[in-house]
ROVEX-755865 format. One line per 4 residues: for each residue x, y, z of N, C-alpha, C. Coordinates in steps of 0.1 Angstrom, whole numbers. Example, Ala and Ser with C-alpha at 12.3 -4.5 7.8 and 13.67 -1.06 7.14 Angstrom:
2
132 -57 78 123 -45 78 132 -33 78  128 -22 71 137 -11 71 129 0 79 $
end
This chain:
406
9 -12 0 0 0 0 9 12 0  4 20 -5 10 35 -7 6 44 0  17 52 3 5 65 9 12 77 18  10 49 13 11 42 9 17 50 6 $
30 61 5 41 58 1 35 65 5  16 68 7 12 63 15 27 55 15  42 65 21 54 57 15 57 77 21  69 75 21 84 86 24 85 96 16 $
83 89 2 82 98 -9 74 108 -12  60 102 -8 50 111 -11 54 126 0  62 128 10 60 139 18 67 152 9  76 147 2 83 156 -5 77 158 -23 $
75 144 -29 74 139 -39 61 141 -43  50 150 -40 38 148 -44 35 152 -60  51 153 -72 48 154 -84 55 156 -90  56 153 -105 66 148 -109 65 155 -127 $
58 166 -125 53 175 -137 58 189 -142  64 188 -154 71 198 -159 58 212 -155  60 221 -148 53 232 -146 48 238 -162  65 239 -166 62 249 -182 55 240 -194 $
55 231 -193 40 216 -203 34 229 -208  28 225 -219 20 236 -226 3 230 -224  -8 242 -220 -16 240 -217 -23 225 -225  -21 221 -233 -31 213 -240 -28 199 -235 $
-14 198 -226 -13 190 -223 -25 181 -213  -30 196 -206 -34 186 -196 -53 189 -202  -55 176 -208 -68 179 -218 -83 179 -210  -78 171 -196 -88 168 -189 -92 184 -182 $
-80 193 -182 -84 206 -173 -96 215 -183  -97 215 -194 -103 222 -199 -111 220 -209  -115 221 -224 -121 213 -232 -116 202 -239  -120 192 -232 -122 176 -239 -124 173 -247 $
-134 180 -256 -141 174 -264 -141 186 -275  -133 197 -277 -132 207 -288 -143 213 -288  -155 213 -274 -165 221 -278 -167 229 -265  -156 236 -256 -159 237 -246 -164 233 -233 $
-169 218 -230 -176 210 -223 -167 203 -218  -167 212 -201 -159 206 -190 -164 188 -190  -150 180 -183 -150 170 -185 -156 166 -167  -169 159 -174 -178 152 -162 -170 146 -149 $
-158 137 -157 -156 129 -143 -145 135 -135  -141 149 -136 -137 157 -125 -147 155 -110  -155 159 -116 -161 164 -105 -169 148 -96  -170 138 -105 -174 121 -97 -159 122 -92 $
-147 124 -96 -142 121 -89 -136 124 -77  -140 140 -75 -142 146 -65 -152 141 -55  -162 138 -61 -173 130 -47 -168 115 -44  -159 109 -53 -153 101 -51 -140 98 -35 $
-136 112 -40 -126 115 -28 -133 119 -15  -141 128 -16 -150 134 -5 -157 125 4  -167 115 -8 -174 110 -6 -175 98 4  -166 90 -4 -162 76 -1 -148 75 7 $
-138 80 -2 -123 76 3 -121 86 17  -126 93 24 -120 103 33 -136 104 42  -148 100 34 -156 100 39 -155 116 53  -161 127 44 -157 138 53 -171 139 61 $
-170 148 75 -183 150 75 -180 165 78  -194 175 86 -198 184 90 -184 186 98  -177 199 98 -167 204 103 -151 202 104  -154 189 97 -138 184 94 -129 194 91 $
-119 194 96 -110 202 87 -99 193 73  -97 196 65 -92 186 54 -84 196 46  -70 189 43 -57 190 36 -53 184 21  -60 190 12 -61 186 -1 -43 195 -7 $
-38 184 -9 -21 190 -18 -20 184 -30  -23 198 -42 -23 192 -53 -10 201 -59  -2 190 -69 11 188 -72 7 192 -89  6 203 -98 9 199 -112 -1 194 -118 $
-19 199 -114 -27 195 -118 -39 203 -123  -47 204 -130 -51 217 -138 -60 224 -126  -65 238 -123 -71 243 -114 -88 235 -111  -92 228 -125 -108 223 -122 -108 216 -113 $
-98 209 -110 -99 197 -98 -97 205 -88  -87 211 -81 -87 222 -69 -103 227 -69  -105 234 -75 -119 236 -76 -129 231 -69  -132 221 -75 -135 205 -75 -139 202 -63 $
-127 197 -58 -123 195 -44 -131 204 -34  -124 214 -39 -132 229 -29 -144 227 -24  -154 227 -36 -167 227 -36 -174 220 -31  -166 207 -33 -174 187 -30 -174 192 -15 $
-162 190 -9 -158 195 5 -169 206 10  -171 217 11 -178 225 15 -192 220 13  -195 214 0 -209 208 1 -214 195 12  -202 193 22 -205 183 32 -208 191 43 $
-199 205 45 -198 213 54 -184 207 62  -176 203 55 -163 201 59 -152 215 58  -143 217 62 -136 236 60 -120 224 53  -120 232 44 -111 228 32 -94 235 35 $
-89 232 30 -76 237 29 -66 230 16  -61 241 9 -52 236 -6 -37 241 -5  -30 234 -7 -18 239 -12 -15 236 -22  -14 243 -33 -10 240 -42 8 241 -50 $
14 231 -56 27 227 -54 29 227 -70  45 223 -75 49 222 -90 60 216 -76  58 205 -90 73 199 -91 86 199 -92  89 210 -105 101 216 -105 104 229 -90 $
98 232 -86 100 237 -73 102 230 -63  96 219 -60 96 213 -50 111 205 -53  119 199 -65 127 197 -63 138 200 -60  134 218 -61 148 223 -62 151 226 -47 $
139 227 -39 138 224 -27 146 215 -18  147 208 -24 154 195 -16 164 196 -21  167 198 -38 184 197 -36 189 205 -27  180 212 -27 190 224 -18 190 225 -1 $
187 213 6 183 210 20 198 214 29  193 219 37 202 211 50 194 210 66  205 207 71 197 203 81 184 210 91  191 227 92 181 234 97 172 235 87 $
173 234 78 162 237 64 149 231 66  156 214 66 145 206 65 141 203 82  149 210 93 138 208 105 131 221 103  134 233 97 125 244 97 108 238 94 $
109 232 81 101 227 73 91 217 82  97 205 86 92 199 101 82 203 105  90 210 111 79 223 121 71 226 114  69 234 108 57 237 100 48 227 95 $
53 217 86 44 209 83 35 200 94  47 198 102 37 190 112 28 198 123  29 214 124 25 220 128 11 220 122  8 221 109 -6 225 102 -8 206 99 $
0 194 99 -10 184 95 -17 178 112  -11 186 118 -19 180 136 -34 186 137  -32 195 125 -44 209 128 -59 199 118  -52 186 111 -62 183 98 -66 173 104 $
-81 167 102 -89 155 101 -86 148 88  -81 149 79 -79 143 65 -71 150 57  -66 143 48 -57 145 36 -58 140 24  -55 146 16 -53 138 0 -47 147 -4 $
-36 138 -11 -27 143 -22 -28 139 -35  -23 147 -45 -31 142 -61 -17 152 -68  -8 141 -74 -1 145 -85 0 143 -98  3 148 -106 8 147 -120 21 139 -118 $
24 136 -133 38 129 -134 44 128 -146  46 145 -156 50 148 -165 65 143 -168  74 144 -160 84 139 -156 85 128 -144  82 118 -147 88 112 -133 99 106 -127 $
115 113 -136 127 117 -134 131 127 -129  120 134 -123 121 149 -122 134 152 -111  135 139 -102 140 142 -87 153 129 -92  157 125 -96 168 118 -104 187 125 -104 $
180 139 -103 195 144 -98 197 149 -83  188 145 -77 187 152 -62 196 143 -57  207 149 -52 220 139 -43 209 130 -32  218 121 -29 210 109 -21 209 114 -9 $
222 119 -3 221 125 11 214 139 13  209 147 7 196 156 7 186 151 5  183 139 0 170 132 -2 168 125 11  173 116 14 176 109 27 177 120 40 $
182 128 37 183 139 53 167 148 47  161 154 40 145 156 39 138 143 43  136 135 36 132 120 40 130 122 65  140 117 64 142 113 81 137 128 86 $
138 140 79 134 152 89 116 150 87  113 145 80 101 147 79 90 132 81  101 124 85 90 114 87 83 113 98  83 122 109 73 126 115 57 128 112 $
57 139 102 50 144 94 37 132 87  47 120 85 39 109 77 35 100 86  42 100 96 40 90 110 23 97 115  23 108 113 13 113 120 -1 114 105 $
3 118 97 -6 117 88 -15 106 84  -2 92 83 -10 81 88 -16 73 97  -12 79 112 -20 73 121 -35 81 126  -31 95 124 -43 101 128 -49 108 119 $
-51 110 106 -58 113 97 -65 103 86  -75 108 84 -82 100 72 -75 104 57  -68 95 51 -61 103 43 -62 93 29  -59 100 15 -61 91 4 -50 98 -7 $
-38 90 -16 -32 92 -22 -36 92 -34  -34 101 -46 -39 94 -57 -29 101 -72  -29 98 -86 -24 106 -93 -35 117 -100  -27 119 -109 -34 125 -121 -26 124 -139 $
-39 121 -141 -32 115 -155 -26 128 -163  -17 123 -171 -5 130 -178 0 123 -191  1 124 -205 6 126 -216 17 113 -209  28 117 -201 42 104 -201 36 95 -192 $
28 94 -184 21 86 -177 14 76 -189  5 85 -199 -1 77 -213 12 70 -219  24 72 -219 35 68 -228 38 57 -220  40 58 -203 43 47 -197 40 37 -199 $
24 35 -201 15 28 -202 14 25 -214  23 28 -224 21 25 -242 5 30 -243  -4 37 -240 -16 38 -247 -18 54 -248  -23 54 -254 -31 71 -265 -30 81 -248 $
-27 91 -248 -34 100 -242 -48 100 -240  -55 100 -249 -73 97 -247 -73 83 -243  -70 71 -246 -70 60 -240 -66 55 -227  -56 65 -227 -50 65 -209 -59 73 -197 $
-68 86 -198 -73 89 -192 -89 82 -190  -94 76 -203 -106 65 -198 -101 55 -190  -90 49 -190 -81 36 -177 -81 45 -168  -79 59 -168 -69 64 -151 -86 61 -147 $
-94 69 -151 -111 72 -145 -117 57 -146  -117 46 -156 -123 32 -149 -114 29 -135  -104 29 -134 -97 23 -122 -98 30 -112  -99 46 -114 -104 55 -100 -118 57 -95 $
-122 52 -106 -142 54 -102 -145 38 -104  -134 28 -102 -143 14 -100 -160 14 -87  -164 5 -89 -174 1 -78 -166 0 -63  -156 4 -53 -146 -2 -47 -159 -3 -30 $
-171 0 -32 -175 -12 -21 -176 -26 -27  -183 -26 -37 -185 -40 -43 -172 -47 -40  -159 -43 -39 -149 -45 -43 -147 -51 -30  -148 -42 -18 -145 -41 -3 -151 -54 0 $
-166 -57 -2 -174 -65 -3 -167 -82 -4  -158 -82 -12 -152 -99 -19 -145 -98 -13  -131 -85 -8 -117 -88 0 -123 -94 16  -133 -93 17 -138 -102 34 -130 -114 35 $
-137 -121 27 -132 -138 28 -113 -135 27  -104 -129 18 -93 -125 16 -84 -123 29  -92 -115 31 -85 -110 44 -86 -118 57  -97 -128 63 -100 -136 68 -90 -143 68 $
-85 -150 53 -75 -161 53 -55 -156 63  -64 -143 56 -49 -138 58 -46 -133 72  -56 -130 81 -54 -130 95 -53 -146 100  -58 -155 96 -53 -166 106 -45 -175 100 $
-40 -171 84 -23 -176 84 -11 -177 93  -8 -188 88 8 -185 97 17 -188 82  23 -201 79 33 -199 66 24 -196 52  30 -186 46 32 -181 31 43 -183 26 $
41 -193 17 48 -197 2 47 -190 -11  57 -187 -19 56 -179 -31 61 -189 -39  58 -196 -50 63 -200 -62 67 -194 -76  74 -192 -83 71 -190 -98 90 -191 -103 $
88 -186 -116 103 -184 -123 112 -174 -114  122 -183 -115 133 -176 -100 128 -172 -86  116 -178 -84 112 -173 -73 108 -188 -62  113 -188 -51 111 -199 -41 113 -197 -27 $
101 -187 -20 102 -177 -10 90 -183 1  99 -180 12 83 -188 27 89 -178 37  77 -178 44 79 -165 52 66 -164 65  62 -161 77 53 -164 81 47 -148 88 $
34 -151 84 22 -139 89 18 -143 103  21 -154 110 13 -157 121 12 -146 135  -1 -139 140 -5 -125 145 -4 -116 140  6 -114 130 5 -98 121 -8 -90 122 $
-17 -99 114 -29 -95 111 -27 -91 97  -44 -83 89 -43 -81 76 -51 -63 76  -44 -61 61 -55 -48 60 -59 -48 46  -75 -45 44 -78 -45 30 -79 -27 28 $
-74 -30 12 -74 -17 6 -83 -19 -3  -90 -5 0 -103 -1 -10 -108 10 -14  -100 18 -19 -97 27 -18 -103 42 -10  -101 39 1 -100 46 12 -87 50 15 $
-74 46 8 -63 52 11 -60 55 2  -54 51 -12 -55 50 -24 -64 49 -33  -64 58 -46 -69 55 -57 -58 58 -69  -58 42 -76 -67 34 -77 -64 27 -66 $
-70 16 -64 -68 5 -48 -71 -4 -54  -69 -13 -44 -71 -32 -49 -61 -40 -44  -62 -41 -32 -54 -53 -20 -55 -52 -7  -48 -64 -3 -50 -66 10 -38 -74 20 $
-32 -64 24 -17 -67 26 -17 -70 42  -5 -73 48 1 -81 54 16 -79 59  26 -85 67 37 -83 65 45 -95 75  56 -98 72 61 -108 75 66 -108 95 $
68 -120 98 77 -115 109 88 -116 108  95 -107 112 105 -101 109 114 -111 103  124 -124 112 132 -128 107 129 -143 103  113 -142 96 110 -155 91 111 -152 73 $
116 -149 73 121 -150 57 133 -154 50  126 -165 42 137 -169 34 138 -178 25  148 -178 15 144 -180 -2 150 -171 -8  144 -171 -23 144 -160 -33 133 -155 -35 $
131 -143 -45 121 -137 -52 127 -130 -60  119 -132 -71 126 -124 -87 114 -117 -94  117 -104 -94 111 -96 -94 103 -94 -112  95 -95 -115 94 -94 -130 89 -81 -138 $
87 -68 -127 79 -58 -130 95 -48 -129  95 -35 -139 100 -27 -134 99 -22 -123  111 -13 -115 104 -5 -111 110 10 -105  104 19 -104 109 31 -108 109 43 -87 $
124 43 -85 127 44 -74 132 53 -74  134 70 -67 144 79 -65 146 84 -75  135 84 -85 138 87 -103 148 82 -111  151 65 -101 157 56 -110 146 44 -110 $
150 38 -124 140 23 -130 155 10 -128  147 4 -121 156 -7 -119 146 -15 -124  152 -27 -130 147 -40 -135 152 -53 -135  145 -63 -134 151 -74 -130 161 -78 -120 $
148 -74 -106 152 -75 -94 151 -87 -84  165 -90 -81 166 -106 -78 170 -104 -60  161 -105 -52 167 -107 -34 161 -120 -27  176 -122 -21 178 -138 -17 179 -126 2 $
171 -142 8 171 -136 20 178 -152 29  178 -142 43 180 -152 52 177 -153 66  169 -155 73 165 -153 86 159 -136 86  152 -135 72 146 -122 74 150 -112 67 $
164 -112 65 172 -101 60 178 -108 48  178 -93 39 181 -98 23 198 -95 26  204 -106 18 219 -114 16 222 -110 9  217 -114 -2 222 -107 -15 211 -101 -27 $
216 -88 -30 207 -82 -40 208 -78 -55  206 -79 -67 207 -79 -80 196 -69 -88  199 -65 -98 194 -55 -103 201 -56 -116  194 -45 -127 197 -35 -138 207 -24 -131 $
209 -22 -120 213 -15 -114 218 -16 -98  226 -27 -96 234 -34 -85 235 -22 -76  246 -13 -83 253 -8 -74 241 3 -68  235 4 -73 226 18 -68 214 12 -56 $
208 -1 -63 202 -12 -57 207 -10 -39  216 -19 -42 224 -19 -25 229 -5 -16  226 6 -26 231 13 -17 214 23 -9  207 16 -20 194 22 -12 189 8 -1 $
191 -1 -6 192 -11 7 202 -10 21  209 1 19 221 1 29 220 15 38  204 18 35 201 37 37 200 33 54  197 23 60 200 18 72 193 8 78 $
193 2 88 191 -14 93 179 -20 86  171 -13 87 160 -20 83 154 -19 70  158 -12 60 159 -14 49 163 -24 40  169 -37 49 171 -52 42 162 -59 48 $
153 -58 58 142 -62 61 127 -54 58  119 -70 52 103 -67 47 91 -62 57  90 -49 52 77 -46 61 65 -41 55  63 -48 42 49 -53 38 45 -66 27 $
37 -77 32 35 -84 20 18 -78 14  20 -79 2 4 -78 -5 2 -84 -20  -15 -84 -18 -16 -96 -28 -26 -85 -42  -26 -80 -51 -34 -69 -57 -40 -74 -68 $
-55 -68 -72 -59 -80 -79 -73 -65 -86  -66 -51 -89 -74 -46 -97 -77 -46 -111  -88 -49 -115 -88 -54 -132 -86 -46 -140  -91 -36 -137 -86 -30 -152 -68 -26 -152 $
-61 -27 -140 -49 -25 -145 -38 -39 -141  -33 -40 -156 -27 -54 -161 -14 -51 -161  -6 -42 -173 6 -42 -170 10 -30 -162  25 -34 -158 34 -20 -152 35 -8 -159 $
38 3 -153 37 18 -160 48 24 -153  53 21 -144 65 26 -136 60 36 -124  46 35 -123 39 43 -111 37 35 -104  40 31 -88 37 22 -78 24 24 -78 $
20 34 -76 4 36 -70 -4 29 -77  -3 28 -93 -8 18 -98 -2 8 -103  9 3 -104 16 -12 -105 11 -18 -93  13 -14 -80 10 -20 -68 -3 -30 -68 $
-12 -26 -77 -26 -32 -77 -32 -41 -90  -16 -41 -95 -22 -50 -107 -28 -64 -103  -37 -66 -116 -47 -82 -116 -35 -92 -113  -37 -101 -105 -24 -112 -105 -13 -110 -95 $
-11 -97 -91 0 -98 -88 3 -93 -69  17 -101 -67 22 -95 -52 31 -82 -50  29 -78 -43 40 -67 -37 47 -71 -26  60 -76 -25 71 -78 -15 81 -66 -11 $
76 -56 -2 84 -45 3 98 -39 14  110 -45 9 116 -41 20 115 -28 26  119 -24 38 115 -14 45 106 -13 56  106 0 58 95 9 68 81 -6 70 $
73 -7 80 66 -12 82 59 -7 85  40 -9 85 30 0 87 29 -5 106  26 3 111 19 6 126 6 0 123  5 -10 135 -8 -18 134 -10 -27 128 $
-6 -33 115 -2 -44 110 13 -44 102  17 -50 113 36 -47 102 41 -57 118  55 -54 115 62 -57 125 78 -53 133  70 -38 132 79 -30 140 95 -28 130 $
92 -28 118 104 -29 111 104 -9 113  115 -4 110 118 10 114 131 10 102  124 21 92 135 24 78 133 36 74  140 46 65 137 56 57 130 52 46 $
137 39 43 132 30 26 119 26 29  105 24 18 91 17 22 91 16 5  99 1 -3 97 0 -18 92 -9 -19  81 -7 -26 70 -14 -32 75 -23 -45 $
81 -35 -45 85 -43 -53 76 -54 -62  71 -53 -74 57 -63 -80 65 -72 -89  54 -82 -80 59 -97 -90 45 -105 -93  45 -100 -106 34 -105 -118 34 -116 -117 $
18 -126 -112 22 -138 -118 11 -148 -125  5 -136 -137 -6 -139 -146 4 -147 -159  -5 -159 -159 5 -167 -169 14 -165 -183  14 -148 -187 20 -144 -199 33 -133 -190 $
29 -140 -178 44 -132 -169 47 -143 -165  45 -153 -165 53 -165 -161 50 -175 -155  36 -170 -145 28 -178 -139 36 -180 -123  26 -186 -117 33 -188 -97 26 -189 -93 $
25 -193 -77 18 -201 -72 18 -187 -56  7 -191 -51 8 -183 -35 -3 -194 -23  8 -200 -16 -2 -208 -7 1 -198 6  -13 -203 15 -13 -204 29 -16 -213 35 $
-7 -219 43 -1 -230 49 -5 -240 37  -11 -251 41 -9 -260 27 -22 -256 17  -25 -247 20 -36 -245 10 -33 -234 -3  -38 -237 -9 -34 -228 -26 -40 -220 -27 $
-38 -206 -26 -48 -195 -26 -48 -190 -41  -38 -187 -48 -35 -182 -64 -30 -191 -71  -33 -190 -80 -27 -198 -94 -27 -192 -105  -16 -185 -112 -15 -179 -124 -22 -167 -123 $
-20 -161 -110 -32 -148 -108 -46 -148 -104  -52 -162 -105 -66 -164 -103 -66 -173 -89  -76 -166 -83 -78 -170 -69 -84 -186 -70  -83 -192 -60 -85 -208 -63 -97 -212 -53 $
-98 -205 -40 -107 -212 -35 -120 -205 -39  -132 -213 -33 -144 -204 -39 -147 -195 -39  -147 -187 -20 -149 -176 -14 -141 -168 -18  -134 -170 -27 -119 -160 -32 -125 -154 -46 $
-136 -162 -51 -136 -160 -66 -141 -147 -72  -147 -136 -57 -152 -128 -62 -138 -116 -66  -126 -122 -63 -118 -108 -65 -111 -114 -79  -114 -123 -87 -108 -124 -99 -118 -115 -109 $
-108 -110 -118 -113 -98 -128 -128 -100 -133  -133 -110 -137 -149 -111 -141 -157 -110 -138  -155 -114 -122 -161 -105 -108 -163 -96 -104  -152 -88 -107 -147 -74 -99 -157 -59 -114 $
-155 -62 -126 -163 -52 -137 -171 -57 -136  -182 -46 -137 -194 -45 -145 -203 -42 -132 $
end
C-alpha cells in the first residue's frame, strides 16, 4: 500500500510534472471534447474522494495537496468538500519547485520545514494528495544525502498523517504517464477514471473472505520463475485496501515477521525508485534479512538497501488484484494493484499491521504472476490460494477480474 508511500516519498514527492508543459497538455483541465464542455468525471471524482475515500463530515477540517494538476480539480475538491460542510484547505505545489527544494536541504532547512508541516497536518482530520507525473525523473539528480536527510526530517509528518488522519493518495493522469502505459493519451485517461471510479465497495465486499484467510495464516509460500520464497504472517494481522487510502486500490496486505524469511524472489515488473527504474530484481534472503541483491542497477540497488538497518528487512507483503490494470507503468500507485500480482516490500513497516520494522526505505517491489508473466503459485499453509493470478478457493472467486467489472 501507498501512501502508501502512503510511503516517504510522497511527503516531499507529491509530483513529478514539468510546470512549463503547454496547456493542452493537460486535456482533462479544460475542453475535452473541442467544444468547450468541462470533462464530467472531475467532478465524480471529487465526490469520489469526498465522498467515499475520506468520507468527510460536518466540520472536518481537510488538507487537499495538489502537485501539477489543472485548477478544475482544486476547484472541485473545494466545492465537494464545502458541500458536506467540511472547512477545506489547498496547497498547491509544482514539481520543478519542490525539487529544487530539496536539492538544496540542509539540516536546519529541513527541521524548519518539520515544524511547520507538522504544525498545520496536527491541525487536519484528512488528507489527500493528487499528483501529476509529467516527468517522473524529475527528482533523479537530487544527491542521495539531501533526499535521505528531507526524507528522516520529515517522517514525523507521515508518522502522524498516517495514524491520525483520514487520508487518500492518488495521481493524475498525464501525456508520459499515457507513454508509460504504451496507450493514447485519450485511452490512458478513460483507464486512469475506470480504475479511479471502480465500484470499490462492491470490491470491499469480496476482500472479506481474503482478508479472513490472511489473518489466521501462519506460513506463506511464493512459487514461480526464479522465485522460491516462505515466510510467516502468524498474528501480524491483515488490511484490506479499498480505496479509502488510495486511488486506484485493490489489496489486501500483510507483513512478514520479521526474521522469518527466506528463499528468493525475482522480481518481474520494473520499477521506478528515486527517479531511477531498476529492473530485473533478484533478493535472496535469510532469517529475514536480504543477503544478497541484483538489479539492472546493482550498485545503486544496494546502496538504497544500505540507507539503514531495516531497509534489508520486509515490512509489507500484498496480494493486488485490480482489473482493469494489467501491466506496469512505472507508477507504484498503480503497478501496486495490478490483476495477479504480489508486492514484496523491503522497508518501513506499517503501525498496526507490520512488525515493528523501522527504515527511511518503504519500496513497493511487483511480481506479476498472470501466466504471460510467467505464472506462480501463493499458498497459505498447505492451502493454494493463487494460481497464475486467479484466486482458487471459492470464497476467493469474487476478486478475480470477471467479478470485480461490471
Amino acid at each position: 500500500m501507498q501512501g502508501k508511500n502512503e510511503c516517504i516519498q510522497e511527503l516531499f514527492y507529491s509530483s513529478c510534472v514539468d510546470s512549463d508543459a503547454s496547456p493542452s497538455l493537460y486535456i482533462l483541465s479544460s475542453d475535452l471534447y473541442g467544444d468547450g464542455m468541462k470533462d464530467p468525471r472531475i467532478q465524480r471524482l471529487a465526490q469520489t474522494i469526498v465522498r467515499y475515500s475520506l468520507n468527510l463530515k460536518e466540520g472536518e477540517k481537510v488538507l487537499f495537496e495538489v502537485t501539477d494538476t489543472p485548477s478544475e480539480l482544486g476547484i472541485a475538491l473545494l466545492r465537494e468538500a464545502r458541500s458536506v460542510g467540511a472547512i477545506p484547505i489547498i496547497d498547491v505545489k509544482e514539481s520543478r519547485v519542490t525539487r529544487e527544494v530539496v536539492r538544496g536541504t540542509s539540516e536546519e532547512h529541513a527541521s524548519l520545514i518539520r515544524e511547520i508541516e507538522l504544525s498545520r497536518m496536527q491541525k487536519m482530520n484528512a488528507f489527500c494528495a493528487i499528483r501529476g507525473s509529467e516527468n517522473s525523473n524529475e527528482q533523479s539528480d537530487v544527491p542521495n544525502e539531501a533526499m535521505r536527510s528531507y526524507q528522516t526530517a520529515l517522517s514525523d509528518v507521515l508518522d502522524y498523517r498516517v495514524e491520525k488522519t483520514k487520508w487518500v493518495v492518488l495521481r493524475w493522469p498525464t501525456p508520459s504517464m499515457a507513454q508509460a502505459a504504451g496507450m493514447s493519451t485519450e485511452s490512458f485517461e478513460d483507464f486512469y477514471f475506470n480504475v479511479c471510479l471502480l465500484d470499490y465497495a462492491k470490491m470491499a465486499r469480496a476482500m472479506e473472505p481474503l482478508h479472513a484467510r490472511m489473518v489466521k495464516a501462519d506460513k506463506v509460500t511464493i512459487r514461480g520463475p526464479g522465485t522460491d520464497l516462505s515466510f510467516s504472517i502468524k498474528g501480524i494481522g491483515a488490511r484490506m485496501c479499498k480505496g479509502t487510502r488510495n486511488l486506484p486500490d485493490g489489496e489486501v496486505f500483510s507483513c512478514p515477521v520479521k526474521d522469518s524469511v527466506n528463499g528468493t524472489i525475482s522480481y518481474d515488473a520494473p520499477s521506478l525508485y528515486e527517479g531511477t527504474r531498476f529492473e530485473n530484481i533478484r533478493l535472496e534472503f535469510k532469517e529475514g534479512k536480504i543477503i544478497n541483491a541484483t538489479s539492472s542497477d546493482t550498485e545503486k540497488l544496494n546502496k538504497i538497501l544500505d540507507t539503514d538497518e531495516g531497509a534489508r528487512y520486509i515490512g509489507e507483503f500484498a496480494l493486488g488484484f485490480n482489473p482493469y490494470i494489467l501491466d506496469p507503468m512505472g507508477d507504484i500507485l498503480f503497478d501496486e494493484k495490478i490483476a495477479g500480482s504480489l508486492h514484496f516490500t523491503p522497508g518501513r513497516a506499517y503501525k498496526g499491521v507490520g512488525n515493528d520494522n523501522e527504515s527511511a526505505v518503504h519500496w513497493d517491489m511487483v511480481l506479476i504472476q498472470r501466466p504471460e508473466w510467467g505464472g506462480g503459485e501463493v499458498w497459505f499453509d498447505d492451502e493454494l490460494i493463487r494460481r497464475d493470478g486467479l484466486f482458487v478457493p471459492q470464497d476467493l472467486h469474487g476478486l478475480n477480474p470477471e467479478n470485480l467489472i461490471g
